[in-house]
N, C-alpha and C positions, 0 to 999 in steps of 0.2 A: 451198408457195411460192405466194404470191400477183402475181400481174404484172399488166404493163394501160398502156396510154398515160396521160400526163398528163390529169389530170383525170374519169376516167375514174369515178372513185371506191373507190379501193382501200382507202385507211385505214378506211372506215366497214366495208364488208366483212371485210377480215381484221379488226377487232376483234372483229365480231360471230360470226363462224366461232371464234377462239381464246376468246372468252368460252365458248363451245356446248364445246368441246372439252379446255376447260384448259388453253390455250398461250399463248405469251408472243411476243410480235414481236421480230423481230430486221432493223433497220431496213436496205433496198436501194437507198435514195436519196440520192445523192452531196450534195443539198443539205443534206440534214437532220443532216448532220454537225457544220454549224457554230454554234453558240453567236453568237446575234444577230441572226441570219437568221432570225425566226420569219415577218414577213406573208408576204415575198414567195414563202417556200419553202411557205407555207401546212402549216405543220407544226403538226401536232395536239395539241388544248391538253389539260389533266389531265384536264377533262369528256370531252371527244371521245376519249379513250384509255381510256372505260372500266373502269379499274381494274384494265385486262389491263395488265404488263409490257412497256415497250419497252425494245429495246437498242441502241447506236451511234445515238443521239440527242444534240447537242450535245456531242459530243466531241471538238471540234478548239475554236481561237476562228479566226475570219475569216481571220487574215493565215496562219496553215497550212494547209501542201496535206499532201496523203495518199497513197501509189503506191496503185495496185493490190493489189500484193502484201501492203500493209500491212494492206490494208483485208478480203482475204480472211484474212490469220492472224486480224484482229479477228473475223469474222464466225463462222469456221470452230469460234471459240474460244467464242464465243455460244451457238451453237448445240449445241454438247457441252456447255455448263452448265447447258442449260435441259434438257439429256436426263437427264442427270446427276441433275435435281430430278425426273424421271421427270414430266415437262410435255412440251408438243408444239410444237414448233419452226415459227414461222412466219414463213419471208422475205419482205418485201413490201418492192415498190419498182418503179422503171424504169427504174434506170441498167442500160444491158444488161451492159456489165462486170463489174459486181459480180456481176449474179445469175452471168453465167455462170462468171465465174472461181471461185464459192461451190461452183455447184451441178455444176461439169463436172472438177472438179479440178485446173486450170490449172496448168501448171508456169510459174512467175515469175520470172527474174531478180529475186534478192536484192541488186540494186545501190543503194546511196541515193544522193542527190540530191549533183552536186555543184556545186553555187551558181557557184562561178568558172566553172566548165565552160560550165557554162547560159550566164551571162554573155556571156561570150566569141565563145559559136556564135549567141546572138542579133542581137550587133554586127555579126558576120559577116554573117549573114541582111541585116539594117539596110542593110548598105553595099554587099551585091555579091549579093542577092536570094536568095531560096530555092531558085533552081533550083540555085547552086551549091553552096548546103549539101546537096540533096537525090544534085546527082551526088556527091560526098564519101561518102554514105550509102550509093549504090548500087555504090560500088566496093569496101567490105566487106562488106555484108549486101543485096545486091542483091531478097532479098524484104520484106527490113524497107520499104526504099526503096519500092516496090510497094506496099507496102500501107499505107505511111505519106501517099503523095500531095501534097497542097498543105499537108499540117497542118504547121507548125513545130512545134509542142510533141513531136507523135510522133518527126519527124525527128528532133530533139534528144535526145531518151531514148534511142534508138535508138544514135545516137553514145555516148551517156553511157554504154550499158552496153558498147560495144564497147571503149572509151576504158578502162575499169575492167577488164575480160577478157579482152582481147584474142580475143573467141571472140563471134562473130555473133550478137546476139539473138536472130533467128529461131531458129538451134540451141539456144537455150538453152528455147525456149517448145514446149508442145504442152498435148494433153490429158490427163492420168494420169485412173486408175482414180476414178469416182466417190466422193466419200467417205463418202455415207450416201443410202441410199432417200431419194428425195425425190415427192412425187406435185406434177405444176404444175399450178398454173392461170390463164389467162389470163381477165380481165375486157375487155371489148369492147363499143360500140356502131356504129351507124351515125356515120360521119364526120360529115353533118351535125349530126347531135345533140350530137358533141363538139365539134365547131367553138360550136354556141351556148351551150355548157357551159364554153369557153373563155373565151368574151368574157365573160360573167355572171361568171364566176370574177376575170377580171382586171380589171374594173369593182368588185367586191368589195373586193379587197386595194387599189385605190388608195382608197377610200373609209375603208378602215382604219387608212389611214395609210404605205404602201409608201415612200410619198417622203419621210418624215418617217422610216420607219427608214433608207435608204440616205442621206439627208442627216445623222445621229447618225451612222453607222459612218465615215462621210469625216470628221466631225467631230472624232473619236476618236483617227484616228490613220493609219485605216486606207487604205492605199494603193490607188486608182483600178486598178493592176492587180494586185493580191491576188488568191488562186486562188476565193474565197468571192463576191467581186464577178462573175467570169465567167459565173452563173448566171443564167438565164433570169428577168426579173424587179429585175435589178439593173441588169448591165451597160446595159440598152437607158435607165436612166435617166441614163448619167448625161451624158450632151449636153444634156438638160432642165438638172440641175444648172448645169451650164455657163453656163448660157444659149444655147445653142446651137441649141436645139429648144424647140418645147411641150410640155407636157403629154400634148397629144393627139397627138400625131406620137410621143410615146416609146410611148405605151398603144396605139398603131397596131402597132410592132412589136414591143412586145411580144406581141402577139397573134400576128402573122403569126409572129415567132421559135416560138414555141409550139408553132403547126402545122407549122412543119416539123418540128420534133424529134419530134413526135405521129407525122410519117408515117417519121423514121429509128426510132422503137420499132415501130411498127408493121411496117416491114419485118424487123425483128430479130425479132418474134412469129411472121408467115409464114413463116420458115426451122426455127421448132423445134417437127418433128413430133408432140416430148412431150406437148406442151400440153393440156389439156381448154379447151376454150373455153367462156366464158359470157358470150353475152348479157345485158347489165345491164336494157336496155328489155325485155326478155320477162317476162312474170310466172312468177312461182315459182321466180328464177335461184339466189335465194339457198339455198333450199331443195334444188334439185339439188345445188349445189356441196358444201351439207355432206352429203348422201347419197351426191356422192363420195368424199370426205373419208374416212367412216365406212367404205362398202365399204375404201378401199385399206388404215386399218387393222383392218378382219377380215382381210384377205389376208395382213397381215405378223405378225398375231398366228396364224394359222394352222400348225402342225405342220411345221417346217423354214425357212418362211420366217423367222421371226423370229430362226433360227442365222446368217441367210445376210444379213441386211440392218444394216448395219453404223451404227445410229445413223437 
């Protein structure tokens, strides 16, 4: 498993670790899902991939969303084909939900979307504000409610699964048993250095044309609140679109958006003791990472461990 805040430079790493090792990526970023969204998700082009295999790479188009739980049966299933070809599995990304509901065994309500539902409790929100949708939430599932806070989308699923079960979310969700040895690694610099690694980045993708692909997807068809638009790089354009904004006021925050989400991965990285951490500014990081790589499988090639480690 490869992890790391945005921009950090993960795709270059994990290709050159599964080229060294024979593995094949199995994609952890909720952007790189969607078909269309290539500047702004800065998603990796045939050159930049190496000739290493990726998986859950433009598998949705724009106007579909994906739960969670969809998204780990995809992963989980990946991942056992690329074993299967006796290759070595590597997850790269930084949406923390994916990796963790992949890598921790997450038990999911198997509830699907249900449109009117949604509908309904959004109007609701609309007209008599979230706090009353939120106490609604907290009179059945009072941790859901908790831990869902100001978010409308959480509150809402939340209801949707209770609505479909009649049995509290929160009971339905925990950790199960891991489902296969995983060795992590976290890629890391100084903030400074990613802050100027951010602005360079998104001076890039506008140069490449960013606005000219979110100005074709609205062209298309594609509706301004689509699950694919809410992504970092899209949605800040589209008051620009509008007219609403410049240019330079949308490229303002998209930056600033960036870094925050840079410091919510970031806090999601300090909470998971697993981690090996690497410094991408130190020399020789790359070099350590695959001589960890290689120790953890001596370890699991080693006499019992490889009975015990399931995948």
């Amino acid at each position: 498993m490869v992890v790391g805040p945005t921009a950090v430079g993960k795709t270059a790493a994990a290709v050159a670790l599964a080229r060294r090792f024979g593995g094949e990526i199995v994609n952890a970023d909720s952007r790189l899902l969607y078909r269309g969204l290539d500047i702004g998700t800065a998603k990796p082009t045939v050159d930049e991939r190496g000739g290493v295999p990726h998986h859950l790479i433009d598998v949705l188009g724009p106007a579909e969303d994906l739960s969670l739980a969809n998204y780990q049966d995809l992963a989980l299933a990946a991942i056992r084909a690329v074993h299967a070809r006796d290759r070595l599995p590597f997850l790269v990304g930084g949406t923390p939900l994916y990796v963790n509901a992949t890598v921790e065994g997450w038990r999911i309500p198997r509830v699907p979307p249900n449109p009117a539902l949604r509908a309904d409790l959004e109007a609701e929100a609309a007209d008599h504000g979230l706090p009353a949708l939120a106490a609604r939430l907290s009179a059945v599932d009072p941790a859901a409610a908790a831990r869902s806070g100001t978010n409308l989308r959480r509150v809402i699923r939340a209801l949707e699964v209770y609505d479909a079960t009649g049995v509290p979310m929160s009971a339905q969700e925990g950790k199960g048993p891991a489902p296969f040895s995983a060795l992590e690694l976290a890629l890391t610099m100084p903030r400074e250095d990613l802050h100027r690694r951010i602005g360079a980045r998104t001076a890039e993708l506008v140069r490449r044309g960013l606005v000219d692909e979110v100005r074709a997807l609205l062209a298309g068809g594609l509706s301004p609140d689509a699950p694919s638009l809410g992504a970092i790089g899209y949605r800040q354009l589209l008051p620009h679109l509008r007219g609403d904004e410049s240019l330079a006021e949308a490229v303002a925050r998209i930056e600033t958006d960036t870094r925050r989400y840079v410091r919510h991965q970031e806090t999601w990285l300090r909470r998971n003791p697993r981690l090996h951490r690497l410094d991408v500014t130190q020399p020789g990081w790359l070099g350590r990472a695959a001589a960890t790589i290689a120790a953890f499988l001596a370890a699991r090639s080693a006499p019992g461990e490889a009975a015990r480690a399931d995948g």
